[in-house]
C-alpha positions in Angstrom: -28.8 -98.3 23.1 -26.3 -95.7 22.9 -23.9 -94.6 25.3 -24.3 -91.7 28.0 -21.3 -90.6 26.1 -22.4 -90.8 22.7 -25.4 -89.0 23.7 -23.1 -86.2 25.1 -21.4 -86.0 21.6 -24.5 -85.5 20.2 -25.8 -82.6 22.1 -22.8 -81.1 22.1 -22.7 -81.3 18.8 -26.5 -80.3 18.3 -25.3 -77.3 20.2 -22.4 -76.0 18.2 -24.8 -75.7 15.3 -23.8 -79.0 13.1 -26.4 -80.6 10.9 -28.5 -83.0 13.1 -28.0 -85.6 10.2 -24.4 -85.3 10.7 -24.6 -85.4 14.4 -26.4 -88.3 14.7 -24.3 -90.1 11.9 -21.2 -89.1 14.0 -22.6 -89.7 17.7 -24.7 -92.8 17.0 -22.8 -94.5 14.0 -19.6 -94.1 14.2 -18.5 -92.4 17.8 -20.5 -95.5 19.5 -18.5 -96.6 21.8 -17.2 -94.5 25.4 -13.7 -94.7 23.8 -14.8 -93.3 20.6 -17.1 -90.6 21.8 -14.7 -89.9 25.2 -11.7 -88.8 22.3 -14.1 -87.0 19.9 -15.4 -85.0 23.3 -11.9 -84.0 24.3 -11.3 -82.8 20.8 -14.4 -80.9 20.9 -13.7 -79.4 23.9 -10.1 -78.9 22.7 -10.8 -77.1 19.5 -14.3 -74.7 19.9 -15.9 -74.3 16.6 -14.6 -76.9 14.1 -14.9 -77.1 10.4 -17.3 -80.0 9.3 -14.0 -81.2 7.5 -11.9 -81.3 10.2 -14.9 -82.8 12.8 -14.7 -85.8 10.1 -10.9 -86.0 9.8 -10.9 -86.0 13.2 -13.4 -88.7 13.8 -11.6 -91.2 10.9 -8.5 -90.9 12.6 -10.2 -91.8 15.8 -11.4 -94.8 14.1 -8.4 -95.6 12.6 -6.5 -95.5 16.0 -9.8 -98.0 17.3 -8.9 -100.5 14.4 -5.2 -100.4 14.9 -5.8 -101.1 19.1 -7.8 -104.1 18.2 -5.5 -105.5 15.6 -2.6 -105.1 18.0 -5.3 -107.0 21.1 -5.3 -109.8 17.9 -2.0 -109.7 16.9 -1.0 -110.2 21.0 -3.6 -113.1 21.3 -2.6 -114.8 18.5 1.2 -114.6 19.8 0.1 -116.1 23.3 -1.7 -119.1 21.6 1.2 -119.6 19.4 3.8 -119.7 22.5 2.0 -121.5 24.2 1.8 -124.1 21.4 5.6 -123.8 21.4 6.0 -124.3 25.1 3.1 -127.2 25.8 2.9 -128.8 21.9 -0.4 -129.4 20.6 
């Protein structure tokens, strides 16, 4: 089920006049999520009438910001478990 701001992305999307394969590919695949879709929104609200190229530049370094927040949530995790192996032993 997608989002209520996913679905938002894709009709404002639909409405600027970009190809409703590549809406729902962007809106549905890959801008799932409310953080995804929230940041592609304020972009697109940002920046009027978009070139395909840079809706898609925009949207991988969206992604790429995503992947890098959950590497750090991983990386801060797996220094919490190691301290506390430090601290208490095994």
């Amino acid at each position: 089920m997608a989002s209520e701001q996913s679905k938002e992305l894709y009709q404002l999307l639909i409405s600027r006049g970009y190809p409703k394969d590549l809406c729902s590919e962007i809106a549905y695949k890959h801008m799932n999520t409310d953080y995804t879709a929230t940041r592609m929104l304020g972009y697109l609200y940002r920046i009027t009438n978009p070139r395909i190229e840079d809706l898609i530049d925009e949207m991988l370094s969206i992604l790429s910001d995503r992947d890098a927040i959950i590497q750090k949530k991983e990386y801060e995790h797996a220094q919490s478990v190691i301290n506390d192996v430090y601290r208490n032993g095994l």
